[in-house]
C-alpha positions as CSV (number, residue, x, y, z in Angstrom):
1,X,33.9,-0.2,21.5
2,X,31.7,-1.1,18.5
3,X,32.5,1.9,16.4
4,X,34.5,0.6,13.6
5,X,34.5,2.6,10.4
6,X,36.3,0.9,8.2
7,X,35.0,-2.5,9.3
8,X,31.3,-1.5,9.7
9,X,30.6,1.9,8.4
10,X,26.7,2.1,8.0
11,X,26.8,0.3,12.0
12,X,29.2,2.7,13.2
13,X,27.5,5.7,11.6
14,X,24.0,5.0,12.8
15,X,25.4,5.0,16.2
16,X,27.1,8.1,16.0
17,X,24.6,9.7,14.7
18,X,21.6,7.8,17.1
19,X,24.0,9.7,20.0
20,X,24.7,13.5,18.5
21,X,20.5,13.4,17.1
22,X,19.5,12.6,20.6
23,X,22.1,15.1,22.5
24,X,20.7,17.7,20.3
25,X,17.1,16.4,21.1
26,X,17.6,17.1,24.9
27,X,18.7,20.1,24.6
28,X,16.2,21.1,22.8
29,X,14.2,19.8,25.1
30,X,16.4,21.6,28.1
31,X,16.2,25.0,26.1
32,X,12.5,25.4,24.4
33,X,14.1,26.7,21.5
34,X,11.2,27.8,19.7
35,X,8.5,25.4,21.9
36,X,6.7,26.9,24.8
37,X,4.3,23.9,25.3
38,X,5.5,21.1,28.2
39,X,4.2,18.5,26.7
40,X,6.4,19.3,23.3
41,X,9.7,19.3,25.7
42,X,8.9,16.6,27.1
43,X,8.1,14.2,24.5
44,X,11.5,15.8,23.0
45,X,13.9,14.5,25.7
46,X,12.3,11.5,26.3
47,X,12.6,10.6,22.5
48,X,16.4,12.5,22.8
49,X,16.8,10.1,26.0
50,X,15.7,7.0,24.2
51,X,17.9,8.0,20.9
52,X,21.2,8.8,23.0
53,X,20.9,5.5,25.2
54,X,20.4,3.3,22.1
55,X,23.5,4.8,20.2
56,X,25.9,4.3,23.3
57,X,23.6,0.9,23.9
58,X,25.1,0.3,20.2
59,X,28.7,2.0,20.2
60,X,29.7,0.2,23.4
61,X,27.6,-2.7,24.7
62,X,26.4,-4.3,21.7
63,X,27.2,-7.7,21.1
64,X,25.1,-9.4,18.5
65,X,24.9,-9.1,14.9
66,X,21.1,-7.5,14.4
67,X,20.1,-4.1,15.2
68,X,17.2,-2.2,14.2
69,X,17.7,0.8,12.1
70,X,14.8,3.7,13.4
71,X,13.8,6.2,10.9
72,X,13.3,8.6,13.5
73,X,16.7,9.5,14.0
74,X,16.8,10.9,10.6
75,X,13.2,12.5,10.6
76,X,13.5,14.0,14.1
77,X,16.4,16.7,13.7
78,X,14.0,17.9,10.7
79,X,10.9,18.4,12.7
80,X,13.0,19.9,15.4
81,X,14.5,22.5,13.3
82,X,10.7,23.3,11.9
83,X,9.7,23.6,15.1
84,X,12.2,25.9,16.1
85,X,12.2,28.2,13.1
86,X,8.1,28.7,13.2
87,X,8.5,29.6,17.0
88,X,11.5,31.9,16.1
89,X,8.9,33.5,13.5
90,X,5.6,33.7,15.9
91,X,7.9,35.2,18.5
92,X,9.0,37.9,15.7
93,X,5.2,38.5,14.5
94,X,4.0,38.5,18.0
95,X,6.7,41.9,18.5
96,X,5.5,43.5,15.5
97,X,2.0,43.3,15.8
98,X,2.8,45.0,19.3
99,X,0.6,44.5,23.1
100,X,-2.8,42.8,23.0
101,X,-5.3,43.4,25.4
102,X,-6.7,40.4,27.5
103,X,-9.1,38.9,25.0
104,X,-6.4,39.0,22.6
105,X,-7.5,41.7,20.8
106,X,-4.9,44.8,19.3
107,X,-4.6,47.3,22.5
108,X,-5.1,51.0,21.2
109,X,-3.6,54.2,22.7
110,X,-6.0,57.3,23.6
């Protein structure tokens, strides 16, 4: 095991955090909080996929003495976390402004 704090601390957090960002990418990814859209899901686990093998790539199997630091492992849980609030909030709106009709259009009662 590669995960030495005290010898390599910036190495051993990276891949800690490379493996908890891309657990919490799938399950984003798994759950759709806050994205309906496939494609969105999908690009989310196969970038949570590709994060989680690289960290356990790193933290176990790792043998050499360069590694490349991505600076989407520290970007992603961001956009993540926007694009679960704003579909928490359109879900909200979408209650409040009540049924539509099939062009979209406020339903009215007679």
């Amino acid at each position: 095991m590669n995960i030495d704090f005290a010898a390599e601390p910036l190495f051993s957090a990276y891949a800690v955090m490379l493996v908890i960002t891309g657990l919490g990418t799938i399950a984003f990814a798994a759950t759709g909080m806050g994205a309906e859209a496939v494609t969105t899901r999908l690009v989310a686990a196969v970038m949570g996929l590709a994060m989680a093998g690289y960290g356990v790539y790193l933290a176990f199997f790792f043998t050499g003495t360069d590694y490349h630091i991505l600076w989407q492992v520290f970007f992603a849980p961001v956009v993540l976390i926007a694009v679960v609030l704003k579909g928490i909030a359109d879900r909200r709106e979408a209650a409040l402004d009540g049924p539509a009709d099939y062009a979209g259009h406020q339903a009215t009662q007679v």
